[in-house]
N, C-alpha and C positions, 0 to 999 in steps of 0.2 A: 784846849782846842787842838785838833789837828793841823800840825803844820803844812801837810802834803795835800795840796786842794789841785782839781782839775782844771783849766780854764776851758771856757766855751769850746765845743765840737768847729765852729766857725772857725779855729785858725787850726785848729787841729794838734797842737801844742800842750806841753803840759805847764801848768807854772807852779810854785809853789812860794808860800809866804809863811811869814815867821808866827809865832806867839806875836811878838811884839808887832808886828806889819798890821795882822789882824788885827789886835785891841788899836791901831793908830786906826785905822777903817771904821770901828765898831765908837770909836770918840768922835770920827769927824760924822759922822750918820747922828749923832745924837744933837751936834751944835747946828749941822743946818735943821734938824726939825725944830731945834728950840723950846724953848721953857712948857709945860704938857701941865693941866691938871692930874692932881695924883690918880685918879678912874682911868686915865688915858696910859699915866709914866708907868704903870705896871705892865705894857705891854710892849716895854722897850727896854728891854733886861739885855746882857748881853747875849745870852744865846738865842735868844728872840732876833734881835738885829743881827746877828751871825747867820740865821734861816736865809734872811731878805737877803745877807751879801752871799749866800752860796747858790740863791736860788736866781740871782743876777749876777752871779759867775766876779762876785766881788768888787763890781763895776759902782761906786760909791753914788754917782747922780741917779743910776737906773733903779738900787735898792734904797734908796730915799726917798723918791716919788712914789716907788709899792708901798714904803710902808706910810708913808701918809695917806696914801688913800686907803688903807688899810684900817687906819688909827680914826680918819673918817666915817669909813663904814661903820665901824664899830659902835662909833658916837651916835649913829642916827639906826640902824640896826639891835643894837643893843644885844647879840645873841647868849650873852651871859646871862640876860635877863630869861630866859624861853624856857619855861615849865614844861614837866611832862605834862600836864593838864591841857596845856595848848594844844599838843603834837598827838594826843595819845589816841586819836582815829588813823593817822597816818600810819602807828605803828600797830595796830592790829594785825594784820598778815605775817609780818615779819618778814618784810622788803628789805628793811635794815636795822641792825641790833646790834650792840655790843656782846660779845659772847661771854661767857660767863671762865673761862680760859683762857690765859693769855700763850702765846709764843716762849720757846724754849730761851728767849732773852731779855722776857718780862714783860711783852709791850703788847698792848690795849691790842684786841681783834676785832674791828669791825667785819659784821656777816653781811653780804648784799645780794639777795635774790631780785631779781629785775621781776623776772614772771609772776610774783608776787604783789606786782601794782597794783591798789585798790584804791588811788584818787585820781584823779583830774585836773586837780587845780595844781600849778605851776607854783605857783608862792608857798602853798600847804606842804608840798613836796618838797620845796628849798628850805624852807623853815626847820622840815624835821631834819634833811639830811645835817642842816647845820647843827641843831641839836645835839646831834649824833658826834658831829667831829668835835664838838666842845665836851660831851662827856668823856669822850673817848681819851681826849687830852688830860680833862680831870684824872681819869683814874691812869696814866702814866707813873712810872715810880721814877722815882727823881734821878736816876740815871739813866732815860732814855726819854728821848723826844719826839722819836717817830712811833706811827702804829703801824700795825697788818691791817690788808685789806682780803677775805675770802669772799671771793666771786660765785656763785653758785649760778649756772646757767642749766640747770634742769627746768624743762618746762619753758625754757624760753624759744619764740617764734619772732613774727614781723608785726606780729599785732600788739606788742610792748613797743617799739618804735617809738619815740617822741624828739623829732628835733627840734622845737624849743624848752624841752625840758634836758636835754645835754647842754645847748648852749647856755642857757642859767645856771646848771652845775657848773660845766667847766671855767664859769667869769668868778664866780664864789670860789671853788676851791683854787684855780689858777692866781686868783688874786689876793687871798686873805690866809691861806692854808699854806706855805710855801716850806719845802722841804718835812712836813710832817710822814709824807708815806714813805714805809721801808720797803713793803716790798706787797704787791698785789699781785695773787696768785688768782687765775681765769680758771676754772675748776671746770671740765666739760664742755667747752666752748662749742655750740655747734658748727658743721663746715661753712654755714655763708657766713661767718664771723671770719674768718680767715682772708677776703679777700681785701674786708673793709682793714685788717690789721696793718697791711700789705701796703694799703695806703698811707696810711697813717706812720707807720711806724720811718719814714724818713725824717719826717717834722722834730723826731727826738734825739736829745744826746745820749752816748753810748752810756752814761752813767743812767737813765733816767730808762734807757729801752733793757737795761738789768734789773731793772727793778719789777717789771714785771715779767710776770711768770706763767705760763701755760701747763696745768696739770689733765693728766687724763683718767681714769678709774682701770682703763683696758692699756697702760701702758705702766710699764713697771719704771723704767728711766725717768720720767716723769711724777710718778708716785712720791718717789725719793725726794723729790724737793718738800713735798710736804711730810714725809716722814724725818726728814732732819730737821724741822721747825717747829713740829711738833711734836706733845705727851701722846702719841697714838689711843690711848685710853679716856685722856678729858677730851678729844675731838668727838667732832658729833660724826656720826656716821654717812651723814650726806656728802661728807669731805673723806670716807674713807676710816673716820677714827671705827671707835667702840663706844661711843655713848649714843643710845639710842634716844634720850631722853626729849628731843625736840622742842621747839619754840612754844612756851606759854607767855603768853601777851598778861596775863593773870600775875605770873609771876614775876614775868619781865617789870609791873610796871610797879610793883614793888621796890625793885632795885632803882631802878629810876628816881620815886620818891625820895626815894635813901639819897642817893647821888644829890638829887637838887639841895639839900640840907647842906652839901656838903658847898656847894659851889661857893658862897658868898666867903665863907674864908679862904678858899682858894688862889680868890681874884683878891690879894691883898698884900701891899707891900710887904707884912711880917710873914709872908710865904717864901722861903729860903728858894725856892725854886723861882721867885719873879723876881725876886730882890733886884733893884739894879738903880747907881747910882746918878739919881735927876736933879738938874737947880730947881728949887722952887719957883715956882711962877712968881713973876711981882704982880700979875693981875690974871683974870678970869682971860681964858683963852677962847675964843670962838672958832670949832674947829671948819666951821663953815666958812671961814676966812683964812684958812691954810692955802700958800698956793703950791697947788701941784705942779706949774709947770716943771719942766727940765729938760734936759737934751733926749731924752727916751722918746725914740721914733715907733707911733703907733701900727705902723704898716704891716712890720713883722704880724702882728696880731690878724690884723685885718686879712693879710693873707691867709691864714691857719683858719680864718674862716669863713673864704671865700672856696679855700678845698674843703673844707667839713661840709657845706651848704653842697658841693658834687656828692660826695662821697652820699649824705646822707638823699639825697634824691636817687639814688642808684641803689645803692646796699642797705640802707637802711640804720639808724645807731638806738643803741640800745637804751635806755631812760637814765641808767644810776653809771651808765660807763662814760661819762665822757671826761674821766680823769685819764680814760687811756687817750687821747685826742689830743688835750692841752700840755701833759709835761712834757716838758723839753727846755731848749735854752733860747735865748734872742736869735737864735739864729732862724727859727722857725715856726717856735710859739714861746708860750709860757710854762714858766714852771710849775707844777701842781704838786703839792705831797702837804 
């Protein structure tokens, strides 16, 4: 682990902690949530519980109450369970897709065209995106944790607009996803996206407002960030690469099949990448009986979206963006990656 961590934008300060500060953090996060069935301790490894304390700025009650509700989700969600079979109408268009290339640093690329929306239904839509970030993580190589996000806004208008289907993305990914995005590149944004950014972009920390990235086709400065991050040749040409080859839902779901095969050993304690040291339960844990209380004041949240509800009555938010909305730190919103 890195020793040199940032603390919240809120004091404005930096702090830093040791190897050993951190594993004391990473031990005390594992004793208050206590004894876990084994389906559940696989997802309390230590760099799992490193995401929740970076992604609440190492504040030990604030990423203990995430990841229990987290570890509840899970419990009653089950998104390790979700087949392409389930999802595989939502992915027709190619709204969102793993690409078949990853980034010049090995990590999984999620594709998200908005204007490519072909459902309605709010759960059908959350169901796949989450699909998505679970395969996405499957195919991760074991040294790397985060993925890319390529945003494609061609063809996008006001009539994608959906503010309850942001607010359900951004409560899933802000809450369950935390520190997995490296870095989300806006490909084309058109100009009424600029004033909604405008808003938005105070609610984040300087590390989290780096993370995204604004590309243009007609600006060469801009180009460049995706020219350093990617093989210019396996990018699809929508993004400026050289592969013409385009989304087939045909073949896509192909790969999909394939991946589902692969998940259930994935999810598995003899997965060197989950490994992480649990006491066995002395009995059956009922995760519905976890209390989440803690000193974590909800307000902060409730602000962040009591300005989304302006923001969105005014300018409008786009379906598959409202991971640019929710990351940030306690001081404004929540973490999303």
């Amino acid at each position: 682990m890195s020793a040199g961590l940032k603390k919240s934008s809120s004091n404005g300060c930096e702090k830093s902690l040791t190897s050993e500060e951190q594993q004391s953090k990473i031990n005390e996060i594992r004793r208050l949530v206590g004894p876990l069935p084994e389906k559940l301790a696989i997802y309390c490894s230590d760099a799992a519980i490193a995401r929740y304390l970076r992604a609440r700025n190492w504040n030990v009650k604030k990423a203990t109450k995430m990841l229990k509700e987290t570890l509840k989700w899970r419990a009653e969600y089950k998104p390790e369970e979700i087949r392409w079979e389930e999802v595989a109408h939502e992915a027709e268009t190619g709204k969102i897709y793993r690409s078949n290339y990853v980034d010049k640093h090995g990590r999984t690329v999620l594709v998200m065209r908005p204007s490519c929306q072909n459902s309605k239904s709010t759960k059908g839509q959350i169901r796949y995106l989450v699909y998505c970030m679970e395969n996405a993580i499957v195919n991760l190589p074991p040294d790397q944790e985060q993925m890319v996000w390529l945003i494609d806004f061609n063809g996008f208008n006001m009539s994608h607009i959906s503010v309850k289907l942001t607010r359900e993305t951004a409560h899933v990914l802000q809450d369950h996803y935390p520190e997995r995005l490296g870095v989300a590149i806006l490909y084309n944004p058109p100009k009424f996206f600029e004033p909604f950014w405008t808003v938005v972009k105070p609610f984040l920390e300087a590390k989290t407002q780096n993370k995204v990235k604004f590309a243009y086709s007609d600006d060469l400065n801009t180009k460049k960030i995706v020219e350093d991050l990617f093989d210019m040749e396996k990018l699809e040409s929508a993004f400026g690469g050289n592969d013409d080859s385009g989304f087939d839902v045909n073949k896509y779901a192909e790969r999909m099949r394939e991946d589902d095969k692969r998940i259930p050993a994935f999810w598995t304690r003899e997965n060197p990448q989950l490994a992480a040291p649990q006491p066995a339960p002395t009995c059956s844990v009922d995760l519905s009986s976890v209390n989440l209380n803690s000193d974590f004041d909800a307000s902060d949240n409730d602000k962040v979206h009591s300005s989304l509800s302006h923001v969105s009555d005014s300018e409008g938010l786009p379906p598959n963006k409202g991971v640019l909305v929710t990351e940030g730190s306690d001081n404004g919103s929540r973490e999303v990656h």
